[in-house]
DSSP file (Angstrom, degrees, kcal/mol; ACC not computed):
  #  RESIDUE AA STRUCTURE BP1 BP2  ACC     N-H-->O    O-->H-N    N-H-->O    O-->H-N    TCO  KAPPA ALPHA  PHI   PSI    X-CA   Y-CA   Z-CA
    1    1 A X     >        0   0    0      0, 0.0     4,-1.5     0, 0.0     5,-0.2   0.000 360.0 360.0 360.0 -18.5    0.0    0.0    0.0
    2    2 A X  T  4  +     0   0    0      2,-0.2     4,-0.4     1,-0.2    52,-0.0   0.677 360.0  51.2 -60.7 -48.3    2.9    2.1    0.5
    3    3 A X  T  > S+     0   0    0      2,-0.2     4,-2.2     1,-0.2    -1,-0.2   0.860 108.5  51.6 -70.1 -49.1    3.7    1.9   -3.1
    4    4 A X  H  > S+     0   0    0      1,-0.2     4,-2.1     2,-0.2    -2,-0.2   0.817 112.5  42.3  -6.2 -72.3    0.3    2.8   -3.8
    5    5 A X  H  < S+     0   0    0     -4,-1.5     4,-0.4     2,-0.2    -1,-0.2   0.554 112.1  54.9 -83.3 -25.8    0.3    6.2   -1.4
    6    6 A X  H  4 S+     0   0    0     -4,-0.4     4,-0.3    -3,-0.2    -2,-0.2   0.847 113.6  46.6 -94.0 -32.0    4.0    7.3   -2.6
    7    7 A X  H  X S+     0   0    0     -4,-2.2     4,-1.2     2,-0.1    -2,-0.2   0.975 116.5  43.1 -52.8 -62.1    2.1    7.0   -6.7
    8    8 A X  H  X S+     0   0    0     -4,-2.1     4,-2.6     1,-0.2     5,-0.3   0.910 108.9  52.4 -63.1 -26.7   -0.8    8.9   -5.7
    9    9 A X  H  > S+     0   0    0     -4,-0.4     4,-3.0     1,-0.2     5,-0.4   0.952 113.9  49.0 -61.1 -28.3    1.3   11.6   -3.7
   10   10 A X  H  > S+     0   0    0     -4,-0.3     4,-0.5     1,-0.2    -1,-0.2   0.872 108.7  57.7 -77.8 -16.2    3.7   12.0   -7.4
   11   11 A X  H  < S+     0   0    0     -4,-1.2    -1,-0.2     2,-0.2     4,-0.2   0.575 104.6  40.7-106.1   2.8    0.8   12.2   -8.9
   12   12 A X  H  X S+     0   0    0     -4,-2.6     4,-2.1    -5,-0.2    -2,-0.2   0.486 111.2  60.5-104.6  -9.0   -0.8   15.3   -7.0
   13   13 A X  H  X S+     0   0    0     -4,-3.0     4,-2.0    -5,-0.3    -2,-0.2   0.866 102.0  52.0 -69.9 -24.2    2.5   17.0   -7.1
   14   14 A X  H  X S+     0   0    0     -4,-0.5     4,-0.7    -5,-0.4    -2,-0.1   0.823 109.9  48.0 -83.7 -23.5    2.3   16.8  -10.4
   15   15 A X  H  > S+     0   0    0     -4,-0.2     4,-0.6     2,-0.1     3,-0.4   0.868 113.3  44.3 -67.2 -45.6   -1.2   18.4  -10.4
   16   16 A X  H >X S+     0   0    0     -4,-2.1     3,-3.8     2,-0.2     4,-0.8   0.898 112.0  55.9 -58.7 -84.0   -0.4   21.3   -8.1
   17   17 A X  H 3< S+     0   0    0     -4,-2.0    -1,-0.2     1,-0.3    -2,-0.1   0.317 112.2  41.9 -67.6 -20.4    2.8   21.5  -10.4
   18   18 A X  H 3X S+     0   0    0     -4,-0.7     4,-1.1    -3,-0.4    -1,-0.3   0.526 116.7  53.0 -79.9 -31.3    0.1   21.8  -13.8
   19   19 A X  H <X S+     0   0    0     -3,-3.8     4,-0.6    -4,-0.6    -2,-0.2   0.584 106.2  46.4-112.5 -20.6   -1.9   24.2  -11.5
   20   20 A X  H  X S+     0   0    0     -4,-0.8     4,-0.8    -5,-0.2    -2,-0.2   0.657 113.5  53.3 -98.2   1.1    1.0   26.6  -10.6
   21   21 A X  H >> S+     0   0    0     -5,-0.3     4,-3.0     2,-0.2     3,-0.7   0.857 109.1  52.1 -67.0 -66.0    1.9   26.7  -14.5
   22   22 A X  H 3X S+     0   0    0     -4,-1.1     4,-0.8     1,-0.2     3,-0.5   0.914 115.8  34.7 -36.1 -67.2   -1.5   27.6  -15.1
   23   23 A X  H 3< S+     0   0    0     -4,-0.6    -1,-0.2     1,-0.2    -2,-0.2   0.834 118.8  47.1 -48.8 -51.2   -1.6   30.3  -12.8
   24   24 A X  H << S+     0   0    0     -4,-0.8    -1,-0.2    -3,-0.7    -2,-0.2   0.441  96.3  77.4 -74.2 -35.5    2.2   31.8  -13.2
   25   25 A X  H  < S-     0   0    0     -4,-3.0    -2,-0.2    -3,-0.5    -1,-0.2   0.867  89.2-142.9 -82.8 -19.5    1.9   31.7  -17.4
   26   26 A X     <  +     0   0    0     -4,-0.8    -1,-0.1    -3,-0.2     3,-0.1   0.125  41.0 163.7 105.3 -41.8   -0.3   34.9  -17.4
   27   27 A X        -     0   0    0      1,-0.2     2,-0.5    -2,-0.2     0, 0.0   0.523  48.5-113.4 -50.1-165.8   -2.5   33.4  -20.4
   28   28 A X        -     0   0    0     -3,-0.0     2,-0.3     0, 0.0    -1,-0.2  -0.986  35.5-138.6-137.6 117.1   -5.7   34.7  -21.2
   29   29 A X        -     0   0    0     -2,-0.5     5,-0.1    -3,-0.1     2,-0.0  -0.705  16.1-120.4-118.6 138.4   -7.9   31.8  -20.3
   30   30 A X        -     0   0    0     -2,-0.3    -1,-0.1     1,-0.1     4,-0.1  -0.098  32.6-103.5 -78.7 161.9  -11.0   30.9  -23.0
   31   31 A X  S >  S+     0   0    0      1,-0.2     3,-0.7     2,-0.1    -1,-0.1   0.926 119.9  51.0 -63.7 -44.2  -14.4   31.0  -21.7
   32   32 A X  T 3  S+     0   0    0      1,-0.2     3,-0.4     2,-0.1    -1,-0.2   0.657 109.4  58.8 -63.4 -20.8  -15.0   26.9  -21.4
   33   33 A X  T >   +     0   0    0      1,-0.2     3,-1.8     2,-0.1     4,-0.4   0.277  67.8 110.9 -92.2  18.6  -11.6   26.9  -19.4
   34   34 A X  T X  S+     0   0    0     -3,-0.7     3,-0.5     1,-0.3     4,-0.4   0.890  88.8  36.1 -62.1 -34.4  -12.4   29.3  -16.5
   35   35 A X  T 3> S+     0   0    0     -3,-0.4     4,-2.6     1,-0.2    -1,-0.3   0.315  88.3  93.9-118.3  11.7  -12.3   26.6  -14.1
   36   36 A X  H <> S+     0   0    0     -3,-1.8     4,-2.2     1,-0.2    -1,-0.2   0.859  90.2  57.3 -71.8 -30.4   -9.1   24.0  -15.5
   37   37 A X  H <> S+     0   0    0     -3,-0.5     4,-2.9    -4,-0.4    -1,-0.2   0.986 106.9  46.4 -87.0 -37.8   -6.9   25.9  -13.2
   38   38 A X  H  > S+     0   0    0     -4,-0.4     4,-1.4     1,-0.2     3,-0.3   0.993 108.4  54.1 -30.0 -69.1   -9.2   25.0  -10.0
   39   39 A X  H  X S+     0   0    0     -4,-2.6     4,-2.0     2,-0.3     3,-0.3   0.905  96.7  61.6 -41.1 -53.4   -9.5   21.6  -10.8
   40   40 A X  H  X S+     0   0    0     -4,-2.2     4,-2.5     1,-0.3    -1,-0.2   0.923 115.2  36.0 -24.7 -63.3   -6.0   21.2  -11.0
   41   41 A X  H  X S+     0   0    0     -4,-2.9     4,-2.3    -3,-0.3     3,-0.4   0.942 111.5  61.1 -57.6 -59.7   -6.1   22.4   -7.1
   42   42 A X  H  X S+     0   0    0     -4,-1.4     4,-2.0    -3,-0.3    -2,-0.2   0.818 113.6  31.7-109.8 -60.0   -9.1   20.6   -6.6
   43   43 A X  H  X S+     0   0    0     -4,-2.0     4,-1.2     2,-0.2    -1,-0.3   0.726 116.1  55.7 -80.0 -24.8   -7.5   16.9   -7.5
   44   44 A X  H >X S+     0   0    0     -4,-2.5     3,-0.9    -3,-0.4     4,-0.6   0.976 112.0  45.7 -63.8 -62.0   -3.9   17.6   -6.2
   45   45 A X  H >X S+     0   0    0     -4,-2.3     4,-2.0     1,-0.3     3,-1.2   0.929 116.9  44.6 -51.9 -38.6   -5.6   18.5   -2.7
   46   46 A X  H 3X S+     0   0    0     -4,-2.0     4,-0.6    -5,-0.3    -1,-0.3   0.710 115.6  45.2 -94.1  -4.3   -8.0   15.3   -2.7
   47   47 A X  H << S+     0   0    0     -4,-1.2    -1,-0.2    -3,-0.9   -35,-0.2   0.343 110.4  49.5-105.5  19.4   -5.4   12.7   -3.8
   48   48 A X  H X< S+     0   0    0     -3,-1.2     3,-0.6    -4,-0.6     4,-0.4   0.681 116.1  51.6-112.6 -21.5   -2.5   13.9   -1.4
   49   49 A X  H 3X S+     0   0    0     -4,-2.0     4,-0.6     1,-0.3     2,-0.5   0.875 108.8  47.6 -77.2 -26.2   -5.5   13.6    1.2
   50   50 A X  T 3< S+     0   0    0     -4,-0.6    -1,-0.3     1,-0.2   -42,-0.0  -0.466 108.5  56.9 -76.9  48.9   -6.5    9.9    0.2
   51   51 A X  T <> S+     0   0    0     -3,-0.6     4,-1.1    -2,-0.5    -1,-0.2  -0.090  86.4  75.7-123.1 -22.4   -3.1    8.9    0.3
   52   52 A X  H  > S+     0   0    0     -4,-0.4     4,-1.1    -3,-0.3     3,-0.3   0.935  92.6  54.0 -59.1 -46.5   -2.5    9.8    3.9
   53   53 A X  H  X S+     0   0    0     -4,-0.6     4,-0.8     1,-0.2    -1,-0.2   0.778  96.1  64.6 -72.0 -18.2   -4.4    6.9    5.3
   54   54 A X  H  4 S+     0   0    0      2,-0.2     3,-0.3     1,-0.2    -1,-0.2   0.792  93.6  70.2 -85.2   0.8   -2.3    4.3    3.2
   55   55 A X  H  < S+     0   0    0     -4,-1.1    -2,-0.2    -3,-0.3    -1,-0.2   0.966  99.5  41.9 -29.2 -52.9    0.7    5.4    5.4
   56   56 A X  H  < S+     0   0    0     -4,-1.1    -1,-0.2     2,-0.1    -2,-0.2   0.680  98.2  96.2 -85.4  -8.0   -0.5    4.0    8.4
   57   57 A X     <        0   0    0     -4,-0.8   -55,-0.0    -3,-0.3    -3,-0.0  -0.310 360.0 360.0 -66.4 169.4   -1.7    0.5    6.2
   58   58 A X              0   0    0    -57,-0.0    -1,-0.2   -56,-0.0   -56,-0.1   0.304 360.0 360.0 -58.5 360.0    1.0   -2.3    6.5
C-alpha cells in the first residue's frame, strides 16, 4: 500500500505542479476553461488527502 500512497502523492505533485503553470503563465484563459486551473487544485488537494491513510496500512 505504500507503493500505492508514494504513486498517488507524485501524482498530485504533479497536479499542483500543472496548477502553478497555469496560474504563473499569465495566459488569457477561454471562456470553457475558467475553471481548468481550479481543478487542478481541486484533485492535487483530494489525492495527497486519500493517500495519507495508506501510510498507516501495512
Amino acid at each position: 500500500m505504500t507503493g500505492l500512497a508514494v504513486a498517488m502523492d507524485i501524482v498530485a505533485v504533479g497536479f499542483f505542479a500543472w496548477f502553478v503553470a497555469l496560474v504563473t503563465h499569465g495566459r488569457t484563459v477561454p471562456a470553457d476553461e475558467g475553471g481548468q486551473s481550479v481543478a487542478m487544485l481541486l484533485i492535487a488537494a483530494s489525492l495527497a488527502l486519500l493517500s495519507v491513510s495508506l501510510w498507516s496500512l501495512p
